[in-house]
C-alpha positions in Angstrom: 15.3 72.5 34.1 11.6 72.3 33.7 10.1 71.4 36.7 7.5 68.5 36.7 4.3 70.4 37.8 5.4 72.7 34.9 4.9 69.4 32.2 2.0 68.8 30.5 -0.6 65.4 31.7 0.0 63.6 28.3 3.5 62.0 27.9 3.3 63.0 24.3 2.7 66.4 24.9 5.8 66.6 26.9 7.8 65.2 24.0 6.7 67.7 21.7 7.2 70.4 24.2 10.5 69.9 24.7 11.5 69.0 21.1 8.6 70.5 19.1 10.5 72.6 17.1 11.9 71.5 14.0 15.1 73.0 14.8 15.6 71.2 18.0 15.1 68.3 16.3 17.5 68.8 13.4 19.8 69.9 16.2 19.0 66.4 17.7 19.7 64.6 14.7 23.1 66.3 14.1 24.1 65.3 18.0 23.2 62.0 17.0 26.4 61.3 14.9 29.3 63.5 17.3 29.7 66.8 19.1 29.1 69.7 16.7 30.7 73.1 17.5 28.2 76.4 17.1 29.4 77.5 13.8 29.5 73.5 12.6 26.0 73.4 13.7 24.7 76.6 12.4 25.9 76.3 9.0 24.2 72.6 8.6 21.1 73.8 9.8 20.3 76.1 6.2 17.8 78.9 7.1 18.4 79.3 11.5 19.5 82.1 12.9 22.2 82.4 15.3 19.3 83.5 17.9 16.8 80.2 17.1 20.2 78.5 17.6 21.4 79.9 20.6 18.2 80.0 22.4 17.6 76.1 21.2 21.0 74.9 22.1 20.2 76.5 25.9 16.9 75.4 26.2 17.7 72.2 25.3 20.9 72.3 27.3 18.7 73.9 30.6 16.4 70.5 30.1 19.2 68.0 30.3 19.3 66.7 26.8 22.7 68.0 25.6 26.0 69.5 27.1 28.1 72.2 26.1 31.7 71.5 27.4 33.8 74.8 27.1 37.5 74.1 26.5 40.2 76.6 28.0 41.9 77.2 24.5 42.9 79.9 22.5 40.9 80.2 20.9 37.8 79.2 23.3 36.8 76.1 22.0 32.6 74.8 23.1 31.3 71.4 21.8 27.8 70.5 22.0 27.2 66.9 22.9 23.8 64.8 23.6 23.5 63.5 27.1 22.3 60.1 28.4 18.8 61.9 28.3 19.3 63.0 25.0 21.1 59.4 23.5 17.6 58.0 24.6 16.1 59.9 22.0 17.9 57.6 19.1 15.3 55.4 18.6 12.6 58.3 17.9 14.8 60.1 15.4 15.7 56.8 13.9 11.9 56.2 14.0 11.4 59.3 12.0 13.7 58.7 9.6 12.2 55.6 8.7 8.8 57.1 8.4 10.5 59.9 6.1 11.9 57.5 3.5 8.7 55.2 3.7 6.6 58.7 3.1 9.2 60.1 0.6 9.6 56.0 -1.7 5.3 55.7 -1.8 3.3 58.6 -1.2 5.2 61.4 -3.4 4.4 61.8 -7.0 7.6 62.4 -9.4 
């Protein structure tokens, strides 16, 4: 966990440096409907590798925003879910959805 001497002054800075990436954020997004399972995950996301995923999935995971629950199957089962900290983020996303399909309906030419 990032500790808070470590986080930038400006609140918006800290957003975007803990979910700057476009893949965290279409990780996010994907977190926001159930838990995903890696290989769920990493075939929805076209064009990540298994490292950008990995590495996101723990970073994010290290910062509080999801959890990865291991079941003691066989085979090993490991579901990544959002936590409170990461459910908070619904209204952003849902925010930036919006703004997508207002950009996408009036400022794109066919």
């Amino acid at each position: 966990m990032i500790k808070k001497e470590e986080l930038p002054i400006c609140p918006v800075a800290t957003t975007v440096q803990l979910l700057g990436s476009k893949w965290k954020l279409l990780i996010l997004r994907n977190l926001l409907t159930r838990p995903w399972r890696f290989n769920e995950l990493h075939k929805s996301l076209q064009g990540i590798s298994q490292k950008v995923l990995t590495d996101s999935l723990r970073s994010m995971e290290n910062d509080g925003i999801i959890i990865r629950t291991v079941y003691t199957e066989v085979p090993a089962r490991v579901e990544y879910s959002l936590s409170e900290l990461g459910e908070s983020m619904r209204a952003i996303i849902s925010s930036m959805e919006e703004w997508g399909i207002h950009y996408k309906e009036n400022h794109i030419n066919d």
